[in-house]
C-alpha positions in Angstrom: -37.8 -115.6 106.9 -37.1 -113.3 109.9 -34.0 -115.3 110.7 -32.6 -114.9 107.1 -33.1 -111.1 107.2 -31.8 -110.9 110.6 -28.7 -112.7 109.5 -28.4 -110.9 106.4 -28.4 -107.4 108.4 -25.5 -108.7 110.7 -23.5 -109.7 107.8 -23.6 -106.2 106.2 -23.0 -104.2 109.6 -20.0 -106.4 109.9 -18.8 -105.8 106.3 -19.3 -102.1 107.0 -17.7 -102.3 109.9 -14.4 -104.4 108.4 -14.6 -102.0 106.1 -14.4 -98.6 108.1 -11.9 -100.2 110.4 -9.3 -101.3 106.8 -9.6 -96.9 107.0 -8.2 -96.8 109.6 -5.5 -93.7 109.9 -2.6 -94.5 112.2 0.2 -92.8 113.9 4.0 -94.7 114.5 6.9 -93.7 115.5 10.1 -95.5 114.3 14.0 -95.0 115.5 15.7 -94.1 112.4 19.4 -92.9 112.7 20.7 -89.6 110.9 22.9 -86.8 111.1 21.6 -83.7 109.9 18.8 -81.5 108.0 19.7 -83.6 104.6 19.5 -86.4 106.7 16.0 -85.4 107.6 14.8 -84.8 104.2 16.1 -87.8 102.8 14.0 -89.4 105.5 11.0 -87.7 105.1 11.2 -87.7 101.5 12.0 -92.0 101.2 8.7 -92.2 103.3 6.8 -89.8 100.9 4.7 -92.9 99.7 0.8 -93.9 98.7 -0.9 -93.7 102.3 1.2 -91.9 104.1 -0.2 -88.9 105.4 2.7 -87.1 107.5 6.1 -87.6 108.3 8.8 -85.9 111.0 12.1 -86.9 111.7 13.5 -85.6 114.8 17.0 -85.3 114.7 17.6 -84.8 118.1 15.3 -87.8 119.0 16.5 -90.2 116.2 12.5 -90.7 115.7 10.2 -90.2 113.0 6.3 -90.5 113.8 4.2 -91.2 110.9 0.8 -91.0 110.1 -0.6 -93.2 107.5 -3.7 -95.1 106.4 -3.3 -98.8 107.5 -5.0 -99.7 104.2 -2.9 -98.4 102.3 0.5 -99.0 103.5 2.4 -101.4 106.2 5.2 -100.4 109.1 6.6 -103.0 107.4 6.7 -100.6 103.6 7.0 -98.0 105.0 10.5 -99.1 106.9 11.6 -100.7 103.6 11.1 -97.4 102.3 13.6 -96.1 104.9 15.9 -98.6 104.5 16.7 -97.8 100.3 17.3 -94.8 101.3 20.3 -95.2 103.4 19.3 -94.8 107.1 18.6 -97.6 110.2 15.0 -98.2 110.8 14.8 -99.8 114.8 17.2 -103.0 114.8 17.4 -103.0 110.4 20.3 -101.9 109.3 20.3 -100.5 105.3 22.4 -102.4 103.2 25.7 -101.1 103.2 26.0 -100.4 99.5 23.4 -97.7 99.9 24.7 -96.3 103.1 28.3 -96.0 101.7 26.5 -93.3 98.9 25.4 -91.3 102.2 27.0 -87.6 101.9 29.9 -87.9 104.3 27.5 -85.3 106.8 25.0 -88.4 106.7 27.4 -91.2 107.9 25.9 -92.0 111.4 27.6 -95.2 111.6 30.8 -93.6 111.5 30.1 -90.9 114.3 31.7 -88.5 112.9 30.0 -85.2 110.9 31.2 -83.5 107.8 29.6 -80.1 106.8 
């Protein structure tokens, strides 16, 4: 009887445990290419999904750090996210189609910035 109870208590410290860890809130930082301040809100604003917590696009940096809950959202959803909305996440480039609707100020591929 002892054994079944002390088995029992393991189980449920590791479930709690699973569980607190799933809350986990983490902080990434990605390489996403831009021009400007519309840039950076377009950025910021394609990553404004359920569980993430914070998001800052450097411009001079070409990095935005993220803070999210790992149980809610993925790198890998939250890049996608990026990635509709115009702009290169790390060694992903967006699909062209949406890039070629990019302001002219927002074309990074093409070097060159229209205000």
């Amino acid at each position: 009887m002892k054994k079944i109870f002390l088995i029992m208590l393991l189980v449920a410290c590791g479930i709690i445990n699973a569980q607190e860890k799933s809350k986990e809130v983490v902080t990434a930082v990605f390489n996403v290419k831009g021009n400007c301040d519309e840039c950076k809100k377009r950025i910021e604003n394609a990553v404004d999904i359920k569980g993430v917590k914070l998001a800052n696009w450097d411009e001079k940096a070409q990095a935005l750090t993220v803070t999210y809950r790992a149980d809610k959202v993925s790198e890998q959803e939250i890049k996608q996210a990026i990635l509709k909305s115009g702009h290169d996440v790390e060694n992903e480039k967006a699909a062209d189609a949406v890039y070629n609707k990019l302001p002219d100020c927002c074309k990074f591929r093409d070097k060159k910035c229209v205000k």
